[in-house]
N, C-alpha and C positions, 0 to 999 in steps of 0.2 A: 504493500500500500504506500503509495507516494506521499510525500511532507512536502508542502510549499516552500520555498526556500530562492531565494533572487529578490530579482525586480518584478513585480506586478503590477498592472493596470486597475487601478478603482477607476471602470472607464465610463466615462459621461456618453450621454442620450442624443442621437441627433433625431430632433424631429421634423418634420417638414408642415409648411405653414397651416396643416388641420388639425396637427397636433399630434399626427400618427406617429410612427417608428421610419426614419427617413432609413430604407435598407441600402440603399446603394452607397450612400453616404459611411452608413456602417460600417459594409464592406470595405470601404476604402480604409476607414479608421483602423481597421483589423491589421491589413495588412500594413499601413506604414508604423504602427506600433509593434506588430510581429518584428517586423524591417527594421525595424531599431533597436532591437537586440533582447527584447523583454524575454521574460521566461514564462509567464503566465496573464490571463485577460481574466478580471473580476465582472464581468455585464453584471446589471440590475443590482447596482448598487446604490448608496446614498447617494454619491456623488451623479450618478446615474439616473436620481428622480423616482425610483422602483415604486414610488408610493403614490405616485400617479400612472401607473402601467397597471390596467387590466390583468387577470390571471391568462389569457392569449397572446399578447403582446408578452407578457417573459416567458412563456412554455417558444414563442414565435423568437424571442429573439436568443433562446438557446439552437434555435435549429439551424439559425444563420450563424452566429458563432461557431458552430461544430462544422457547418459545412463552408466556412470561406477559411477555417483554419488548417484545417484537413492535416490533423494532429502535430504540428509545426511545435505549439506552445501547452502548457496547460489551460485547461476550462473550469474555472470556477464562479457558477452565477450564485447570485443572491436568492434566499430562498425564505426570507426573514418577513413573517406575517405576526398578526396580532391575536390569532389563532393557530393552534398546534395542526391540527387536519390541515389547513391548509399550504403550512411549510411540510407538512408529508409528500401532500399531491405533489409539490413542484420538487421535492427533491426526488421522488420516487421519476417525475417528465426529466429530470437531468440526467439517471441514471439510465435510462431507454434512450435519448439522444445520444447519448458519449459522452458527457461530461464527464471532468478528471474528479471534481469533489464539488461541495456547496458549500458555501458561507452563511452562517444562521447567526443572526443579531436575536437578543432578547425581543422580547414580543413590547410593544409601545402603545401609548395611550393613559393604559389603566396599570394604576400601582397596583408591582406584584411584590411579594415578599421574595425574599434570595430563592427559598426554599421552591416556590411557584415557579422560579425561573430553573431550577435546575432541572427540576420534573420536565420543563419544558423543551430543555437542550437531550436533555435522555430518550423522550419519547420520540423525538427525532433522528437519532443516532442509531435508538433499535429500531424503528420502523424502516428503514431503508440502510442494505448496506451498500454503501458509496460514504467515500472521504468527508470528514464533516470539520469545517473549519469555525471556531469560535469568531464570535465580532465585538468586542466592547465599543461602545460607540456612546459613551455619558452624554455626548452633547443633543443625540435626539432618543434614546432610551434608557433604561436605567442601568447603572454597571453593574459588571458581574464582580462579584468578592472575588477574592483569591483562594477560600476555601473552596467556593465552587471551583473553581476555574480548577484546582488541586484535584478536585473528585471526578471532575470530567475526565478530565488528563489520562484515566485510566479507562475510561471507554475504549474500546476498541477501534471503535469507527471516528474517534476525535485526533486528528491528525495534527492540529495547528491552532493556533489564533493569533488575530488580527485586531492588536490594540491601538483603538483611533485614541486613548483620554489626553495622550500629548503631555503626560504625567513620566518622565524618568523614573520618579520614585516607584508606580506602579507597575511601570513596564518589567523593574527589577524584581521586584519583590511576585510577580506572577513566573517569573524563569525561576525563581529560587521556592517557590511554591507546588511547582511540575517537579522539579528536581527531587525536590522532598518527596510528595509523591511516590519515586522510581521513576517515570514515567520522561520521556524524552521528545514531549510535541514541539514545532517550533514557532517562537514564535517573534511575530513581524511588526513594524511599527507600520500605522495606519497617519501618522504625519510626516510630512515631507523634510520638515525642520529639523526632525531627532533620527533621518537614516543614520549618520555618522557614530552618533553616540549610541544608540539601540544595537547598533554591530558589535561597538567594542565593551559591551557588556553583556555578550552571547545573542544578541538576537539575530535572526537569520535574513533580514532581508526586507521589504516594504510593501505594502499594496496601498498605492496612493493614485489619483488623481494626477498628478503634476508627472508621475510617469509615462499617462499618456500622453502629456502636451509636448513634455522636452524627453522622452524617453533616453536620448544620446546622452543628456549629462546624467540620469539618475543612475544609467545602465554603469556609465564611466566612473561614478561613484562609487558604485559597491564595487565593482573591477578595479578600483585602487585601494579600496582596502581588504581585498580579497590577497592583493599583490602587494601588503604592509606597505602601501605607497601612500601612510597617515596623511602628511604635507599635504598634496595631492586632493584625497578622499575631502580633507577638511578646507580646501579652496574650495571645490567644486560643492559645499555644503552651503557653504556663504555663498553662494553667487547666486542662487536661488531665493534668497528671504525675503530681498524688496520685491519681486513678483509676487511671492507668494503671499507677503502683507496688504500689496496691492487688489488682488486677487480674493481675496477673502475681507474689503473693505467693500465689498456690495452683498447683497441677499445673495446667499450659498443657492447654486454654484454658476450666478450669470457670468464672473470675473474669471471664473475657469473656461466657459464655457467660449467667451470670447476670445480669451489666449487662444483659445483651440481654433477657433473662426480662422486668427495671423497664422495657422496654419495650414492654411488651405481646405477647411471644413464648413460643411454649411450647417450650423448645429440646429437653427429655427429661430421661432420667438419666446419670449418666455415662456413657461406655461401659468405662471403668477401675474394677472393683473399687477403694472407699478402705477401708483401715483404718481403726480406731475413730479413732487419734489425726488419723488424716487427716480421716474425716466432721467431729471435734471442730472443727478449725480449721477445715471449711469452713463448718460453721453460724454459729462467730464472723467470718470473715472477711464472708458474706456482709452480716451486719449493717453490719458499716465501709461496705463495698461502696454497702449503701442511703442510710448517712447523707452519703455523698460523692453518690452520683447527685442525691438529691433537691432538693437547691437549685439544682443543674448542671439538670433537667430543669423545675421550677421558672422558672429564666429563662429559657426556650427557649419555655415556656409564653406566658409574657407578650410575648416579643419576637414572635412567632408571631400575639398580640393586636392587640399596636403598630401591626402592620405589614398587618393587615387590612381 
C-alpha cells in the first residue's frame, strides 16, 4: 500500500462561465502540473471548492483525472462530506475508477466531539479498502487531536495525513504521536510556508495549492533538500511568501485562482457573489498579484532556457 510522500497538488477548480467543471481546461491543468514534476494530484479539495461540487461533478471529475493521467502520478480526491454514507459512496466511486487513495477531512458544520470524529474516520477506512489519507484542516473544520490522529495511525487502510493548521508545534507533536503509536504514516504539510521546516522535522512532503500554480519551484524545493542542498531548499522557501501573502489577502481561493489564470488557465468567475467593495479590492489586489508573479515566472522562463 502506497504513503504519499513529495510534492502534491491541493488542485483548484476550473469552471466555465455556468458554473460547470471547465474539462478541457482541467485537462490541461493535469498535464502541465504532471509536466512539472509533481508526484501526486489532490482534485476536490478545499482549495478546489469541493463544497460546491454536486456528488456527479466529483465521482465526474475523478474519471477525468484517472483518464488524462493515465497513471503518470498518484490520484488522490477529496472524499470529505458532512455525512459518513456519503464519504463511503465517493471513496468506494474512487476505488472502481483507479484512484491511488482518498483524503477525508472531519465532517463540518455541526460540533462533533473528538470521539464523533474518530468513529467517523474508522467507519470510512473499514468500509472501503483503498489508501485513506487524514486532512486537519482547523480553518474550515474542527481539528483532529493527536490522540486521535495516534489511534488512526494504526488502521490499516490510514496511510498519511495532511496537516493544513500551519501550526509547527502541531505538525510535531502529531509525527511524535504516530511514532509512539508504532505506527509509521507520513505525514505532509498542507501550507506552502512551512515545506522547508515540516521536512527537516520528519515530514514527508506537501499537498498545497501553490504546487499547482509554480509546481517548478515547490518541486525544486523538496529536491534541494532531498539533496541536503538546506541554503538552497531555504531560498526557494522565501521567495514564495509575498505571493502567497498576497494571494491569500482576498476570499480563499480567488488570489490562487488568479495566479493560476498568469498561467495560462481559464479558471471562470467566482462562484461567490462579491460586493462592490469586494470586486474593488479584487481588481487592485489582482494587479499586486501580477507584478509579484511576473518576474517569479520571468525566471522560470529562463531557467527552463538554461537548462534546454
Amino acid at each position: 500500500m502506497f504513503k504519499p510522500e513529495g510534492v502534491y497538488v491541493a488542485m483548484l477548480t476550473p469552471f466555465d462561465e455556468d458554473g460547470a467543471i471547465n474539462e478541457g481546461e482541467l485537462r490541461r491543468i493535469i498535464d502541465f502540473q504532471i509536466e512539472g514534476g509533481v508526484d501526486g494530484l489532490f482534485p476536490i479539495s478545499s482549495a478546489g471548492e469541493f463544497i460546491h461540487m454536486s456528488r456527479e461533478e466529483k465521482v465526474r471529475m475523478m474519471e477525468v483525472m484517472v483518464d488524462q493521467n493515465k497513471g503518470r502520478v498518484k490520484i488522490t480526491p477529496g472524499v470529505g462530506s458532512s455525512l459518513p454514507a456519503e464519504s463511503i459512496f465517493l471513496a468506494q466511486k474512487a476505488k472502481e475508477i483507479g484512484c491511488d487513495g482518498v483524503v477525508v477531512a472531519p465532517p463540518y458544520y455541526y460540533h462533533l466531539s473528538q470521539e464523533n470524529i474518530e468513529t467517523y474516520f474508522e467507519s470510512i477506512a473499514d468500509a472501503v479498502d483503498i489508501p485513506n489519507i487524514l486532512y486537519n484542516i482547523p480553518l474550515f473544520t474542527q481539528p483532529i487531536s493527536y490522540d486521535v490522529v495516534k489511534r488512526l495511525a494504526r488502521h490499516e487502510n490510514v496511510v498519511g495525513m495532511k496537516d493544513s493548521s500551519g501550526s509547527m508545534v502541531d505538525f510535531i507533536h502529531f509525527i511524535d504521536k504516530i511514532k509512539i503509536a508504532g505506527e509509521d504514516i507520513n505525514v505532509l504539510t498542507g501550507r506552502e510556508e512551512t515545506l522547508f521546516p515540516c521536512l527537516m522535522v520528519g515530514g514527508k512532503g506537501c499537498v498545497t495549492a501553490t504546487a499547482g500554480i509554480l509546481p517548478e519551484i515547490m518541486v525544486d524545493l523538496y529536491n534541494a533538500w532531498k539533496n541536503q542542498n538546506y541554503a538552497a531548499a531555504k531560498q526557494l522557501q522565501e521567495s514564495i511568501l509575498l505571493i502567497l501573502r498576497t494571494m491569500f489577502s482576498l476570499p480563499f481561493p480567488l488570489g490562487f485562482k488568479y495566479a493560476m489564470e498568469l498561467r495560462g488557465f481559464k479558471m471562470g468567475p467566482p462562484k461567490q457573489p462579491l460586493s462592490d467593495a469586494e470586486r474593488f479590492n479584487y481588481r487592485n489586489t489582482k494587479v499586486r498579484i501580477e507584478k509579484i508573479m511576473n518576474p517569479i515566472l520571468e525566471k522560470l522562463q529562463k531557467n527552463q532556457k538554461a537548462s534546454a
